[in-house]
PDB file of N, CA, C and O in Angstrom:
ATOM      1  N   UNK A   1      -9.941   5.254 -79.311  1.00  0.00           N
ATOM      2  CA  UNK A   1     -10.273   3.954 -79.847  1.00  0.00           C
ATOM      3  C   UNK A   1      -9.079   3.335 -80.584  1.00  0.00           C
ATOM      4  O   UNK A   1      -9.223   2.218 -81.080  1.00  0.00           O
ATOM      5  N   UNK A   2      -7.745   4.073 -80.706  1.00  0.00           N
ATOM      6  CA  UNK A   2      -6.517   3.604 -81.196  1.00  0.00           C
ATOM      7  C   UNK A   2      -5.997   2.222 -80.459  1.00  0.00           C
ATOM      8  O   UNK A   2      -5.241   1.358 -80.905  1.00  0.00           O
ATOM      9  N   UNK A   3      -6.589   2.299 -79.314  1.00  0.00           N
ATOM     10  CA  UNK A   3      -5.678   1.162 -78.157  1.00  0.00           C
ATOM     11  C   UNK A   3      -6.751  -0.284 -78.659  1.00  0.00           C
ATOM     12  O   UNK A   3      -6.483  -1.479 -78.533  1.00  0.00           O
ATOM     13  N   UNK A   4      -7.978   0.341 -79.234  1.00  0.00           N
ATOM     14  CA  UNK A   4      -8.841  -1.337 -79.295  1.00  0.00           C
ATOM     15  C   UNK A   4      -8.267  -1.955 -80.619  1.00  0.00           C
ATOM     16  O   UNK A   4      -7.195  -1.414 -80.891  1.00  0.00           O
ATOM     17  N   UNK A   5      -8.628  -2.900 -81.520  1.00  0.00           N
ATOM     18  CA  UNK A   5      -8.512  -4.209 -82.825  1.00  0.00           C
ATOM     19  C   UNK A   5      -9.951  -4.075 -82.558  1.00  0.00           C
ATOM     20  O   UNK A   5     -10.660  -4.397 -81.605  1.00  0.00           O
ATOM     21  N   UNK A   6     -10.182  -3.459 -83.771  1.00  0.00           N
ATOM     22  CA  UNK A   6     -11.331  -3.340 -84.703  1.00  0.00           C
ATOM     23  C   UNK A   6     -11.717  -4.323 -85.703  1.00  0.00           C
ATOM     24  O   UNK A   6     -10.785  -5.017 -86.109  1.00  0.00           O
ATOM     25  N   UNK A   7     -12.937  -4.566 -86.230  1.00  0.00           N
ATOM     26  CA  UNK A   7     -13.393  -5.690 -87.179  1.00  0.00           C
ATOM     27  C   UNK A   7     -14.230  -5.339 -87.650  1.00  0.00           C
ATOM     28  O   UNK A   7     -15.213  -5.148 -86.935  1.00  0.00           O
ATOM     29  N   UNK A   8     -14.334  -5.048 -89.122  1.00  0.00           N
ATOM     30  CA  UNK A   8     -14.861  -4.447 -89.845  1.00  0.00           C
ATOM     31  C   UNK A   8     -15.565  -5.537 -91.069  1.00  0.00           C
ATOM     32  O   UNK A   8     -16.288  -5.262 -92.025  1.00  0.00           O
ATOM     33  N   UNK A   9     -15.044  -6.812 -90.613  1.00  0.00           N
ATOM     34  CA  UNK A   9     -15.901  -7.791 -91.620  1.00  0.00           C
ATOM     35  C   UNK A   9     -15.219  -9.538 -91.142  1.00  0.00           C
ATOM     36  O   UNK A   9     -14.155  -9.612 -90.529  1.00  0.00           O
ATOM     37  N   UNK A  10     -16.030 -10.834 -91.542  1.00  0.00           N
ATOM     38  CA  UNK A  10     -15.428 -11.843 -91.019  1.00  0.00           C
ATOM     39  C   UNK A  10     -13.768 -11.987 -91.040  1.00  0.00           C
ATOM     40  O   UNK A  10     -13.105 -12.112 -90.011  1.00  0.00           O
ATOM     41  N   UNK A  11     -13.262 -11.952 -92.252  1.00  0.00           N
ATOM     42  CA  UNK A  11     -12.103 -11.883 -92.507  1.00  0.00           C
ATOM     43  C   UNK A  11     -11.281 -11.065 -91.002  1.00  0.00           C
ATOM     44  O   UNK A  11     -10.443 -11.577 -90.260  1.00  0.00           O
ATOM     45  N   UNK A  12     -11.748  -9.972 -90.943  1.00  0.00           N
ATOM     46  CA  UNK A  12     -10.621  -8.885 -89.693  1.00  0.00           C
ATOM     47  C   UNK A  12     -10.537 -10.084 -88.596  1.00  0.00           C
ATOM     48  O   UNK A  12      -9.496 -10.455 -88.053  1.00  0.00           O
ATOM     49  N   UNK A  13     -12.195 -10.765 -88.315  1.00  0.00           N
ATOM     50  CA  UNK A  13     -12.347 -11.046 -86.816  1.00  0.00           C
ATOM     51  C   UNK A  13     -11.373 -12.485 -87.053  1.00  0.00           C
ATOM     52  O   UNK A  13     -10.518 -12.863 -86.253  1.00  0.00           O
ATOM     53  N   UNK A  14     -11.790 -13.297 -88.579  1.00  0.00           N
ATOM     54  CA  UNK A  14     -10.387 -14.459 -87.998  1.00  0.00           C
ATOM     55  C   UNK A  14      -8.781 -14.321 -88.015  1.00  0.00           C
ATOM     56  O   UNK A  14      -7.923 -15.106 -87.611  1.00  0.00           O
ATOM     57  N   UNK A  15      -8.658 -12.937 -88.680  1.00  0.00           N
ATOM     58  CA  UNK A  15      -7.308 -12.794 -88.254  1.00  0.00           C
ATOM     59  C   UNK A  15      -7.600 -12.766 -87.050  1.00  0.00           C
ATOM     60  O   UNK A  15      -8.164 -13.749 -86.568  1.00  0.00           O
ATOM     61  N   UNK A  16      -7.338 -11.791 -86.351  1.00  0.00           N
ATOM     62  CA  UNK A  16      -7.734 -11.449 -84.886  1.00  0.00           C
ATOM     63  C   UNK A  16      -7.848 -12.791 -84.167  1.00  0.00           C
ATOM     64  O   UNK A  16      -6.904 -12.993 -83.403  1.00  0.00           O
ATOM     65  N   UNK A  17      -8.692 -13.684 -84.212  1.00  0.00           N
ATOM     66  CA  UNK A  17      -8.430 -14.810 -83.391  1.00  0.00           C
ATOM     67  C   UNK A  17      -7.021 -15.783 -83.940  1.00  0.00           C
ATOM     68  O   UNK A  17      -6.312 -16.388 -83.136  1.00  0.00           O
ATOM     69  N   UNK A  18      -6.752 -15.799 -85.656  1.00  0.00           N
ATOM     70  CA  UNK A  18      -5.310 -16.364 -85.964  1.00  0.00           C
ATOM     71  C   UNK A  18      -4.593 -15.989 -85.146  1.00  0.00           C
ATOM     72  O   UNK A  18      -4.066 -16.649 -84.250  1.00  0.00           O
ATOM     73  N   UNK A  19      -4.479 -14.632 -85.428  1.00  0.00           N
ATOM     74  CA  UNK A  19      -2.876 -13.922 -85.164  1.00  0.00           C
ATOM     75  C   UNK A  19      -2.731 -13.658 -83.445  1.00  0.00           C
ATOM     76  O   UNK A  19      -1.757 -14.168 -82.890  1.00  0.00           O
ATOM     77  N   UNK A  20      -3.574 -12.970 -82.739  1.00  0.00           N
ATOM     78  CA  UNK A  20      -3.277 -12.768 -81.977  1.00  0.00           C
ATOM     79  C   UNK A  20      -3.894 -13.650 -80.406  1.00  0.00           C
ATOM     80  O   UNK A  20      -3.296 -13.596 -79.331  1.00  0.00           O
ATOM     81  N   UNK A  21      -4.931 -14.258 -80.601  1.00  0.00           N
ATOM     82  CA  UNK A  21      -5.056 -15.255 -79.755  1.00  0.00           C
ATOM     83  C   UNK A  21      -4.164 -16.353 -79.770  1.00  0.00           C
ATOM     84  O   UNK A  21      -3.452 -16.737 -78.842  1.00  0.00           O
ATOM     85  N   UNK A  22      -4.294 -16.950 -81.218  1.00  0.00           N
ATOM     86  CA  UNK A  22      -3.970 -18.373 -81.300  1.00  0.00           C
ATOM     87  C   UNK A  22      -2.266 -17.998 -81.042  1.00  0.00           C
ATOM     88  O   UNK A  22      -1.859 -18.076 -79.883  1.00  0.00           O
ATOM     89  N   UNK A  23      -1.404 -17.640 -82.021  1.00  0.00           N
ATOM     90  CA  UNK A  23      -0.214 -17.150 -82.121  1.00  0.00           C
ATOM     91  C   UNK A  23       0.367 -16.257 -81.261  1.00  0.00           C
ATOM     92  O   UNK A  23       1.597 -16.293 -81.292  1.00  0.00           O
ATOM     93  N   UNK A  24      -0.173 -15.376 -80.416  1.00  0.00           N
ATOM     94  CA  UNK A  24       0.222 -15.088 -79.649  1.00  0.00           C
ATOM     95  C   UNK A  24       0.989 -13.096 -80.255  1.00  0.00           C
ATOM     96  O   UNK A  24       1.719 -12.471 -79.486  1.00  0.00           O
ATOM     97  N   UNK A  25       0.689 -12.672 -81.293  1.00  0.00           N
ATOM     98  CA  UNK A  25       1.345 -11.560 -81.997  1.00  0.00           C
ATOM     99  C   UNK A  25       0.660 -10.926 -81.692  1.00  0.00           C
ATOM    100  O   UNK A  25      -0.414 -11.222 -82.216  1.00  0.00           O
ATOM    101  N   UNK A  26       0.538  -9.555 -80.662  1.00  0.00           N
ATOM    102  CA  UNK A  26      -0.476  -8.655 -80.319  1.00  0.00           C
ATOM    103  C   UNK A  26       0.822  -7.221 -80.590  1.00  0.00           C
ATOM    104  O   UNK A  26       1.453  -6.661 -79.694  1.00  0.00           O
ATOM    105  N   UNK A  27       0.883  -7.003 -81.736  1.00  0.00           N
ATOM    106  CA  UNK A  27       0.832  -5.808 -82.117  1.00  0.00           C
ATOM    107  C   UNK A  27       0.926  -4.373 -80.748  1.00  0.00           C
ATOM    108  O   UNK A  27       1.806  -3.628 -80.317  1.00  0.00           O
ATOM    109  N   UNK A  28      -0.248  -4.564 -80.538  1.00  0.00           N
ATOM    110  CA  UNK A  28      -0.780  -3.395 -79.123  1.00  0.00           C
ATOM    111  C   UNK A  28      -0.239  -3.750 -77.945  1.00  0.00           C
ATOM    112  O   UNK A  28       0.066  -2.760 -77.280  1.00  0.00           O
ATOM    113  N   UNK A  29       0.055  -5.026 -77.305  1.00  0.00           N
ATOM    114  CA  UNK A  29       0.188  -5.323 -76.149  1.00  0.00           C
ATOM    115  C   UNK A  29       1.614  -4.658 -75.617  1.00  0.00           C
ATOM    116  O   UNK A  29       1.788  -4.774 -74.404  1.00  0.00           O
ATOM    117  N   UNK A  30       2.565  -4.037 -76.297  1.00  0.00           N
ATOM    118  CA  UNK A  30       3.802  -3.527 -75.949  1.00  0.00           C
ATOM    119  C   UNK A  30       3.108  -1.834 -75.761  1.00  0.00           C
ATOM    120  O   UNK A  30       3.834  -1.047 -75.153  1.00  0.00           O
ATOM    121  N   UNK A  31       2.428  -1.569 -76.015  1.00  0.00           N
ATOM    122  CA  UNK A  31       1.825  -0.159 -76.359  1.00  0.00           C
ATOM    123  C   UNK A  31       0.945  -0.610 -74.868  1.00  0.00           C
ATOM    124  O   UNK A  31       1.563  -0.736 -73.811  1.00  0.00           O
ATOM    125  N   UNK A  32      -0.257  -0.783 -74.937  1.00  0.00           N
ATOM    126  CA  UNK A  32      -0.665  -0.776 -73.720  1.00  0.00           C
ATOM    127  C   UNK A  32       0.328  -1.035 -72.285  1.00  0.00           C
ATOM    128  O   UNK A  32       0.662  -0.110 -71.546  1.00  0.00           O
ATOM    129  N   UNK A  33       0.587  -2.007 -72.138  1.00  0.00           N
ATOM    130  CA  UNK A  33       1.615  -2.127 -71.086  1.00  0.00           C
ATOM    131  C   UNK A  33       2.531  -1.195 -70.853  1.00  0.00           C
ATOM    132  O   UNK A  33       3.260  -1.324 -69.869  1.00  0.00           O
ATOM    133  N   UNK A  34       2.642  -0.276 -71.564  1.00  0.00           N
ATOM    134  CA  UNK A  34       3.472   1.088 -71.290  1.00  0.00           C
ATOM    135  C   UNK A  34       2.600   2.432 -70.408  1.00  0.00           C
ATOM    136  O   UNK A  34       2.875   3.132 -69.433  1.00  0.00           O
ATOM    137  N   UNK A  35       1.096   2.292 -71.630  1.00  0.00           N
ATOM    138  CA  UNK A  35       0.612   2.832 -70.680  1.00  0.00           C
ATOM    139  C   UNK A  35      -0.019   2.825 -69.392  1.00  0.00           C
ATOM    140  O   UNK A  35      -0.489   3.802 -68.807  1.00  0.00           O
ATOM    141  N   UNK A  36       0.022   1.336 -68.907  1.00  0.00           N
ATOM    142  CA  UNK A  36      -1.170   0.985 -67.632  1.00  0.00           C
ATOM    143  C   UNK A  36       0.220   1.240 -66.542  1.00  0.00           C
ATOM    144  O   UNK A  36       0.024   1.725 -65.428  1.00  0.00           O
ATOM    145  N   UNK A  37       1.402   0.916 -66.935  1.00  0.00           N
ATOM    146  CA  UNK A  37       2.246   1.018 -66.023  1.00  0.00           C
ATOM    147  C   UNK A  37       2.576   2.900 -65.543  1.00  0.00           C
ATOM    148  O   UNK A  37       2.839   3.434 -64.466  1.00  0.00           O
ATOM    149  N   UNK A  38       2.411   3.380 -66.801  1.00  0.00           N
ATOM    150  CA  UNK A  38       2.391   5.139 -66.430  1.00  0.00           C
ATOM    151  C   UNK A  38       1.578   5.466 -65.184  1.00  0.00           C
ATOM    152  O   UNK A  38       1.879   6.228 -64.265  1.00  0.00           O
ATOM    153  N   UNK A  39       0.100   4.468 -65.406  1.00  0.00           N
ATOM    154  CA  UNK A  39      -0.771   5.028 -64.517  1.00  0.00           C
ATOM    155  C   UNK A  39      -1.256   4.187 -63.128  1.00  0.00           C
ATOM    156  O   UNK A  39      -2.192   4.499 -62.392  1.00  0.00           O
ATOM    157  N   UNK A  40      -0.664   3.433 -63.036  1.00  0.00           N
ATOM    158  CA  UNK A  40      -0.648   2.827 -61.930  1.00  0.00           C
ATOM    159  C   UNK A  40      -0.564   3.371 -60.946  1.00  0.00           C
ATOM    160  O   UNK A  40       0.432   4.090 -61.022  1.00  0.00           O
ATOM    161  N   UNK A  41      -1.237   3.518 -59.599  1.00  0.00           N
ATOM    162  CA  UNK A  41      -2.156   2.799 -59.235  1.00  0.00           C
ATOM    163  C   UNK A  41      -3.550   2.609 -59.813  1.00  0.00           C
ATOM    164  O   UNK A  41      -4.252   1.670 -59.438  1.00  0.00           O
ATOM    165  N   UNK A  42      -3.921   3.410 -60.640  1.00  0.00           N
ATOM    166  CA  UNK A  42      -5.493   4.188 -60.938  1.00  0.00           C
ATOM    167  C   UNK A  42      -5.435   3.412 -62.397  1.00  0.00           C
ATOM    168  O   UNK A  42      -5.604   4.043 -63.440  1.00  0.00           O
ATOM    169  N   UNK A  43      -5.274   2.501 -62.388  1.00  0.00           N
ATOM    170  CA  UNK A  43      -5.035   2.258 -64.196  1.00  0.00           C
ATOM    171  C   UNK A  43      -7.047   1.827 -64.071  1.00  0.00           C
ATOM    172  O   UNK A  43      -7.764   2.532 -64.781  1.00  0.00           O
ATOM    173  N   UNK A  44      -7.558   1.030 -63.437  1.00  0.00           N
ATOM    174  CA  UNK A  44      -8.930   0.736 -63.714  1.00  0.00           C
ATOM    175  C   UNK A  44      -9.387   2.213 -63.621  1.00  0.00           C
ATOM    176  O   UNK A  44      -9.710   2.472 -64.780  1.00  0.00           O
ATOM    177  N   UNK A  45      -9.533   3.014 -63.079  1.00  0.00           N
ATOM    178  CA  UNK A  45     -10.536   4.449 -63.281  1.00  0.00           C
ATOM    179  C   UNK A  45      -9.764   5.007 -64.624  1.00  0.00           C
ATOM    180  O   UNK A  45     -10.588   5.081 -65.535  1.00  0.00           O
ATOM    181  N   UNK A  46      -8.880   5.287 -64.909  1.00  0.00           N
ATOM    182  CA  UNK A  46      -8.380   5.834 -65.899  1.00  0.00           C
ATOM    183  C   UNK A  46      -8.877   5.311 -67.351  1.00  0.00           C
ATOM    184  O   UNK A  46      -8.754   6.134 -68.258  1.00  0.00           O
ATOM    185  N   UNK A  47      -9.418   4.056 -67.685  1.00  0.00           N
ATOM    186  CA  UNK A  47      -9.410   2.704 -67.853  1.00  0.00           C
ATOM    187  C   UNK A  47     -11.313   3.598 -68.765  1.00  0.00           C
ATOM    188  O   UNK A  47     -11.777   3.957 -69.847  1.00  0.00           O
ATOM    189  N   UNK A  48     -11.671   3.486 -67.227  1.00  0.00           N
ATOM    190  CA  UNK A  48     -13.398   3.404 -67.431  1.00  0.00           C
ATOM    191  C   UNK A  48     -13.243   5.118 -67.986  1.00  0.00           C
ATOM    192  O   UNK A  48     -13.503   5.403 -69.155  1.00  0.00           O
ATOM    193  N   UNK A  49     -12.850   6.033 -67.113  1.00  0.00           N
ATOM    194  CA  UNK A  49     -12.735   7.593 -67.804  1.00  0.00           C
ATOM    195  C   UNK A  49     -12.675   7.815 -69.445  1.00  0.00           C
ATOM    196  O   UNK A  49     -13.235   8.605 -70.204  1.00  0.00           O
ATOM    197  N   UNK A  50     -11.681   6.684 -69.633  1.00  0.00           N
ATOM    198  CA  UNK A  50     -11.105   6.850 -71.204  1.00  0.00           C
ATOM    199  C   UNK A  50     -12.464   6.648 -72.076  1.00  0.00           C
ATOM    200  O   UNK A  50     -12.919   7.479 -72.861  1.00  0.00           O
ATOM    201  N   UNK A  51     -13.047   5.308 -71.761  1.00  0.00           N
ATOM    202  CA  UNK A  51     -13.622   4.573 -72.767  1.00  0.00           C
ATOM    203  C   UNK A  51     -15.180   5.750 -72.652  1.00  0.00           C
ATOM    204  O   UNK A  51     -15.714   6.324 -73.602  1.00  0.00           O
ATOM    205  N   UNK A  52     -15.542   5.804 -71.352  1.00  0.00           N
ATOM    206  CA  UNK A  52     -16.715   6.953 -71.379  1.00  0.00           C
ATOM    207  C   UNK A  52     -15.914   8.721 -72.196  1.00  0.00           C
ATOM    208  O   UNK A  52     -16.608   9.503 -72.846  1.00  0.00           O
ATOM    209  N   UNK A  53     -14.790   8.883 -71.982  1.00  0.00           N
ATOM    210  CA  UNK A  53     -14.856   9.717 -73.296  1.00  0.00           C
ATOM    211  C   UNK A  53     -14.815   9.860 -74.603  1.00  0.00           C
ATOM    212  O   UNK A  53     -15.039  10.856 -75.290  1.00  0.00           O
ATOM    213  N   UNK A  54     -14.454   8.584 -74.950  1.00  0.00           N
ATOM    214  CA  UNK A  54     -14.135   8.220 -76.008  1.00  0.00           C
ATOM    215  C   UNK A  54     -16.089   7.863 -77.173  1.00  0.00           C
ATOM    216  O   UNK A  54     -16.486   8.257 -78.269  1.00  0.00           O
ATOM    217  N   UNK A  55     -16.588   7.115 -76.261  1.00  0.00           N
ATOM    218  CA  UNK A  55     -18.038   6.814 -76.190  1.00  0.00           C
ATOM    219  C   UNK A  55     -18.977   8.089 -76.493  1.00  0.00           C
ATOM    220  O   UNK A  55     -19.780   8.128 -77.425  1.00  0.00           O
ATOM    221  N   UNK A  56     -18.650   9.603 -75.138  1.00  0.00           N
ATOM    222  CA  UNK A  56     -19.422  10.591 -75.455  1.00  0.00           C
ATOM    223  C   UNK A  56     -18.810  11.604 -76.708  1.00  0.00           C
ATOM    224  O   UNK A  56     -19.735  12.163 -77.298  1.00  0.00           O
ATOM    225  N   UNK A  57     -17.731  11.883 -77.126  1.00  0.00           N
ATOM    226  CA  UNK A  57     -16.807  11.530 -78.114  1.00  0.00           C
ATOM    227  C   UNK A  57     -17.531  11.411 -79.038  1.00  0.00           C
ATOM    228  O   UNK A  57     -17.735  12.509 -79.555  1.00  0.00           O
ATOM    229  N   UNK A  58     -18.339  10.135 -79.810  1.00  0.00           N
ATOM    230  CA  UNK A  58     -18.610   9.503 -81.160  1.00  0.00           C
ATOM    231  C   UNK A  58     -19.325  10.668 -82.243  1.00  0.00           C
ATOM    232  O   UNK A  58     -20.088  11.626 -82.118  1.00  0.00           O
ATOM    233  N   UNK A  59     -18.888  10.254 -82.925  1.00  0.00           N
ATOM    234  CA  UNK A  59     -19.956  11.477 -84.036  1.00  0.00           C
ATOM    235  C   UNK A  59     -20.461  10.289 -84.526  1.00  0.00           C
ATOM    236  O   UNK A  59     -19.888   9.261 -84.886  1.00  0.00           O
ATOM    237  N   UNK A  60     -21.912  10.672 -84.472  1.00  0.00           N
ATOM    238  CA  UNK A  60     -23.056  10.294 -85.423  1.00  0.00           C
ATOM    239  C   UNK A  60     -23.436  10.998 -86.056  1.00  0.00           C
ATOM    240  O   UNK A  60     -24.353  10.707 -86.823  1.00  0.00           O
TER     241      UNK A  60
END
């Protein structure tokens, strides 16, 4: 869950639309793009694998 921007209250979510929609500053986007290119061709299965482990993963 390191690769998502989390929001933990109004404040997080309008940064998040300030900074990185409006402005264009995505922090992550140099980080991801490193990794989708590692895994290319398979970046969508790798993609869905992650997030379902990450999901069965959770502690409640």
């Amino acid at each position: 869950m390191d690769n998502y921007y989390k929001a933990f209250n109004k404040d997080d979510i309008l940064n998040f639309i300030e900074n990185v929609v409006i402005k264009g500053i995505d922090p992550m986007k140099t980080k991801e793009i490193k990794e989708l290119r590692l895994n290319y061709p398979n970046v969508a299965q790798i993609i869905v694998e992650h997030i379902i482990r990450e999901i069965v993963d959770v502690k409640i």
